[in-house]
KOLMAR-796747 format. One record per residue (C-alpha): residue in one letter; x negated, y, z negated. Coordinates in steps of 0.02 Angstrom, whole numbers, padded with zeros to 5 digits, always signed. Each point is the difference from the previous one (the first is absolute). Example, Ala and Ser with C-alpha at 12.3 -4.5 7.8 and 13.67 -1.06 7.14 Angstrom:
2
a-00615-00225-00390;s-00069+00172+00033;
END
This chain:
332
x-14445+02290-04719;x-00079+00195-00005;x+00134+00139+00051;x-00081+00094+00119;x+00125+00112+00057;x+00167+00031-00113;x+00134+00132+00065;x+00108+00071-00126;x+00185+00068+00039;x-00067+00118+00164;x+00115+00118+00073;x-00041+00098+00182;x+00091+00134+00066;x+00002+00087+00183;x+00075+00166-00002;x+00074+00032+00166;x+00109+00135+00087;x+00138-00142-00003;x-00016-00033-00184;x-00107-00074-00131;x-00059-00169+00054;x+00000-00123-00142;x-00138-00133+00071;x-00048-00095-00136;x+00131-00021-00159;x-00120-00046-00141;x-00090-00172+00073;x-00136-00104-00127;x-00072-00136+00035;x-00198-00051-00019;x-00117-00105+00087;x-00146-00124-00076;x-00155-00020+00067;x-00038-00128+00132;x+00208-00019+00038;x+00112+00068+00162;x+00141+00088-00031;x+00144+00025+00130;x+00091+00143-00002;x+00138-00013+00130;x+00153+00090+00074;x+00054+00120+00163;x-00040+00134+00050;x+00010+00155-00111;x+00033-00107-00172;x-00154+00074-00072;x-00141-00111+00005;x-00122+00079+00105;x+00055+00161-00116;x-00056-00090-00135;x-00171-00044+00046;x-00051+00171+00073;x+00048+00050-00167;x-00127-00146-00081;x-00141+00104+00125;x+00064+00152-00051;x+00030+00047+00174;x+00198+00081+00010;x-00006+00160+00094;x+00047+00145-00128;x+00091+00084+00052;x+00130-00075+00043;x-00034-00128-00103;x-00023-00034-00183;x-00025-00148-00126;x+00123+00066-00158;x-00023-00133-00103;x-00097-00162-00073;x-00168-00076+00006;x-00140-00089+00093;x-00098-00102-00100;x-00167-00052+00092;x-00109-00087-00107;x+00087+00087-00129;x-00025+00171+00034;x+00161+00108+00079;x-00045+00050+00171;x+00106+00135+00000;x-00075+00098-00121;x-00203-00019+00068;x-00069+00137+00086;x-00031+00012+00188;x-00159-00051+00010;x+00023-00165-00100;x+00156-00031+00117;x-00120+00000+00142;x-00134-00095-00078;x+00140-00128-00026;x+00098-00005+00156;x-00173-00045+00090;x-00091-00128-00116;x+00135-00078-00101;x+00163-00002+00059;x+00008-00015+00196;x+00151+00026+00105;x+00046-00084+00200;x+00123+00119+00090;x+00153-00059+00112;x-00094+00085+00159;x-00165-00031+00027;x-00014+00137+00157;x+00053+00122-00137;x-00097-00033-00146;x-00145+00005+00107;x-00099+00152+00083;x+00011-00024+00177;x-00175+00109+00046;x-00112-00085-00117;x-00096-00184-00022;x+00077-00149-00066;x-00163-00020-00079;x-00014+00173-00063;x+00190-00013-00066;x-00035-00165-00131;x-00187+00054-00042;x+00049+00172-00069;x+00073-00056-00159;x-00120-00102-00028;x-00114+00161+00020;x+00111+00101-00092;x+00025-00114-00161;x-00118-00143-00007;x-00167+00119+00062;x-00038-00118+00133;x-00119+00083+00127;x+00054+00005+00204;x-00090-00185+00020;x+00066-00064-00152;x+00177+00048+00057;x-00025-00065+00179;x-00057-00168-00072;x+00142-00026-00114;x+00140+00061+00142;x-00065-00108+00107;x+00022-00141-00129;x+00179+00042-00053;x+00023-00004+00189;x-00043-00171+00022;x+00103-00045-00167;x+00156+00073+00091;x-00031-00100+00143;x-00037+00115+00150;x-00135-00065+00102;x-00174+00098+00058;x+00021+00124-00181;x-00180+00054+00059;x+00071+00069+00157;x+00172+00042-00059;x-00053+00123-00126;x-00054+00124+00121;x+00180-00014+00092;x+00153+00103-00026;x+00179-00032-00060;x+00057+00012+00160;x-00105-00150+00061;x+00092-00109-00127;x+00145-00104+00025;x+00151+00022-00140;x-00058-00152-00097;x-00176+00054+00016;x+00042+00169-00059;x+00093-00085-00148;x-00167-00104-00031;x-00108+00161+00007;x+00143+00067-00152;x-00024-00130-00114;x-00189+00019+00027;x+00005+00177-00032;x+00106-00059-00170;x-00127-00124-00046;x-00157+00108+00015;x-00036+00045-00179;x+00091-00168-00057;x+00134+00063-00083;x+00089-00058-00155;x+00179-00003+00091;x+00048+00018+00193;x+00164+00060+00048;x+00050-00045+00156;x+00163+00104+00076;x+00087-00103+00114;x-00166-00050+00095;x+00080-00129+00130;x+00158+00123+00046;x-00059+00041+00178;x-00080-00152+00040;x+00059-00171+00074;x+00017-00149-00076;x-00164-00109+00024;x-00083+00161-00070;x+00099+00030-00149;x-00046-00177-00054;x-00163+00030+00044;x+00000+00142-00110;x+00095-00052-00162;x-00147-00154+00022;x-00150+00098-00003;x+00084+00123-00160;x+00011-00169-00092;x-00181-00067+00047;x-00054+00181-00020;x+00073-00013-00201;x-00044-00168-00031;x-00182+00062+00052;x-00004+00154-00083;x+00121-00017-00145;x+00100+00159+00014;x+00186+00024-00038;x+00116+00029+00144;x+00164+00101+00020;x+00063-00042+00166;x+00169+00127+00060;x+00088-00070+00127;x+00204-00005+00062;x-00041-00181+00059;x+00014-00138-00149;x-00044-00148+00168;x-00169+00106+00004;x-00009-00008-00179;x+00042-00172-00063;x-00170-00083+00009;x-00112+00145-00086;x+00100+00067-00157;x-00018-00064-00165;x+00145+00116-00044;x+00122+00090+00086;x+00084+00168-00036;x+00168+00051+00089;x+00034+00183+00037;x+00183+00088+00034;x+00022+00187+00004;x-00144+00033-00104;x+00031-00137-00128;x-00069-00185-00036;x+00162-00082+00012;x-00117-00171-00002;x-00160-00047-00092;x-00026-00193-00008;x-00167-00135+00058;x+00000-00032+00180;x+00062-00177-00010;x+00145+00045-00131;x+00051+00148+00146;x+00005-00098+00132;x+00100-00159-00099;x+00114+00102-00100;x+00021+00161+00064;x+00108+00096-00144;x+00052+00174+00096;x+00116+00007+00132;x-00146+00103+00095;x-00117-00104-00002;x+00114-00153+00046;x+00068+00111+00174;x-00191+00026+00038;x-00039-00207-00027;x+00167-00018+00105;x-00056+00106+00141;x-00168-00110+00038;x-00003-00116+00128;x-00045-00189-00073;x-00059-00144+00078;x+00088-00124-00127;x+00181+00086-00003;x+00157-00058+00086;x-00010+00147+00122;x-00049-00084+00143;x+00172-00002+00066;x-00017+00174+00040;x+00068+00078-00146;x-00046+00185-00036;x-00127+00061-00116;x+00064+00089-00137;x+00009+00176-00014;x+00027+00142-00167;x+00152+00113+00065;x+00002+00179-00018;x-00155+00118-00062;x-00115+00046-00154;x+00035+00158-00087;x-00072+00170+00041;x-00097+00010-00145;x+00072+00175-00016;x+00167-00057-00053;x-00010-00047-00199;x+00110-00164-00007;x+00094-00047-00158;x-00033-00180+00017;x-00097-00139+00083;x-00065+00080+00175;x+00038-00157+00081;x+00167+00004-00057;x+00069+00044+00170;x-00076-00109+00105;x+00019-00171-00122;x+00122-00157+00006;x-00036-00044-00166;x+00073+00210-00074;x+00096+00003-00156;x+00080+00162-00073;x-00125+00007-00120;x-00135+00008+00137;x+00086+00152+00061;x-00012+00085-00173;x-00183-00033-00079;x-00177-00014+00086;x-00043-00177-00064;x-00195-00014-00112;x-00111-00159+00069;x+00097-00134-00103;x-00108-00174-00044;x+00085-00129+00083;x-00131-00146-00002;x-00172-00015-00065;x-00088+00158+00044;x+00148+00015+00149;x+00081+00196-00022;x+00137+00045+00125;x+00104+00161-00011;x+00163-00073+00014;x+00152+00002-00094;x+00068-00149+00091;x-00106-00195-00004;x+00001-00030+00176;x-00010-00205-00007;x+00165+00016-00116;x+00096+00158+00062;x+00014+00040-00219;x-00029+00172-00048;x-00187+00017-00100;x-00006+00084-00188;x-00139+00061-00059;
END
C-alpha cells in the first residue's frame, strides 16, 4: 500500500509568558492511501497540534515547528512556499474542524462557502460550482441542497453544520481528510451518523482519513490503525483490533477502562474507571515517562528515562518499560 503521508520525528513549540510549551516531542508516524488512521488521547496531548502542523497552520508567533518532516507524496511540506501550501490545503489535503460555527463565516452563503475552492483551484465557473455544491450536498445527506445553498450557517443545526464541513473538505476531492474531533459537540445518534457517512464518503471516494478524537467508543468502528497520544508523545501505535484486544500502555488501558460496555460485569453498579491525577504542563521538562505519575504499573526506572516506542507484537509499539499483561519490566 502507497504512503501518502509519512511524518518524521516533529517537534512544536508555544512560547508563552509562562514558559516554553513543548507540544509535540518528536511524533512519526505515516498514513497509506485509502486507510483511517486514529490518533487518540485528551485534551492538550498534542494531536490536534500535530495536524495544524501537517496544514501548516500553527500561529507564529507564538508558535513554531523546530524540528522534523512532513512527507506528502514525498515532498516536505515544511519547506514549500506559501503559495503551494495553499494550493494544497484546498485541493489535496482537506481538513474538518471541531466547531463547525467557527470554521465557518457567519455573513456569507453556504453555497458560496463550498463553491469558492472549487473556483479558486479547480477553475470552475459560478454555475459549475453551484452544480457540484449542490451535489456534495446531497452526498452529505442534507435534504433540499438546491435550496440550502442559498442559506446561512446560522440556519443549520450542529450536525448539519458538521455535514456542510465535510462538504466543504470534499470539494476539490482531496487526497487525505483530516477530521479534528468532528462529533465532540454533538449527541450521540449524530456522531454515528457522522463517523457513517466519513466511511461511505471514503469507500466512495477513496481518500485516506486521519480522524483526532479523545473518544476511542467513537473511534472503534472507522480506524484501520490507531495512534495514542500523552504529553506530546505516541506512547501507543498498534492496528485497531490489536488496540482494542491487547492494549500494551497503561494509558491506553485507563482510557479502554473508563468506557462504558454493554458486555462487562458492571451492571451491578460498579464505577467506571477513572486515570488519577493530571498530564504535565508541557513546560516542565520531565526526566522520565510523563505518565509516570499518574500510573499503577511505575517502576523506578520509569521515573528515570523517557521510554522509545518498543515492538511488542507484530507491528504493536508501546512506550513502556513495563508488559502490562505480565507486570515484567520490557528491554529493548
Amino acid at each position: 500500500m502507497e504512503t501518502i503521508l509519512k511524518i518524521e520525528n516533529l517537534e512544536v513549540k508555544f512560547h508563552t509568558l509562562g514558559g516554553v510549551v513543548n507540544a509535540v516531542n518528536g511524533i512519526s508516524y505515516s498514513v497509506e492511501a485509502g486507510k483511517t488512521l486514529g490518533i487518540v488521547g485528551e485534551s492538550g496531548c498534542g494531536k490536534s497540534v500535530s495536524m495544524l502542523s501537517v496544514m501548516r497552520l500553527i500561529p507564529n508567533p507564538p508558535g513554531e515547528i523546530t524540528g522534523g518532516r512532513i512527507l506528502f507524496k514525498g515532498q516536505n511540506l515544511l519547506e514549500v512556499s506559501e503559495e503551494k501550501m495553499e494550493h494544497i490545503r484546498g485541493a489535496e489535503i482537506g481538513m474538518v474542524f471541531q466547531d463547525p460555527m467557527t470554521s465557518l463565516n457567519p455573513v456569507l452563503t453556504i453555497g458560496r462557502q463550498i463553491g469558492e475552492a472549487m473556483m479558486v483551484h479547480n477553475g470552475f465557473s459560478r454555475e459549475q460550482a453551484e452544480k457540484r455544491t449542490i451535489e456534495l450536498l446531497n452526498l452529505v445527506g442534507i435534504a433540499n441542497p438546491d435550496q440550502r445553498i442559498k442559506e446561512y450557517p446560522h440556519q443549520f443545526s450542529g450536525g448539519m453544520r458538521q455535514r456542510v464541513g465535510i462538504a466543504m473538505a470534499l470539494a476539490c476531492e482531496p487526497d487525505i481528510l483530516i477530521a479534528d474531533e468532528p462529533t465532540t459537540a454533538l449527541d450521540v445518534t449524530i456522531q454515528a451518523q457522522i463517523v457513517e457517512l466519513t466511511k461511505r464518503l471514503q469507500a466512495e471516494l477513496g481518500m485516506a482519513v486521519i480522524w483526532i478524537t479523545h473518544d476511542l467508543g467513537v473511534i472503534a468502528d472507522l480506524a484501520d490503525r490507531m495512534i495514542v497520544m500523552y504529553a506530546g508523545y505516541i506512547v501507543e501505535e498498534a492496528d485497531v483490533f490489536d488496540l482494542y484486544e491487547k492494549p500494551s500502555h497503561p494509558y491506553t488501558l485507563s482510557l479502554l477502562r473508563s468506557l462504558p460496555r454493554v458486555d462487562s460485569s458492571r451492571g451491578g453498579g460498579e464505577r467506571l474507571a477513572t486515570i488519577p491525577g493530571f498530564p504535565p504542563d508541557g513546560v516542565t521538562i520531565m526526566l522520565g515517562c510523563p505518565f509516570a505519575p499518574r500510573c499503577n504499573f511505575v517502576v523506578d526506572r520509569c521515573r528515570l528515562e523517557n521510554p522509545p516506542l518498543i515492538m511488542v507484537n507484530n507491528d504493536h509499539k508501546a512506550a513502556c518499560w513495563v508488559d502490562v499483561n505480565t507486570g515484567k519490566e520490557r528491554s529493548l
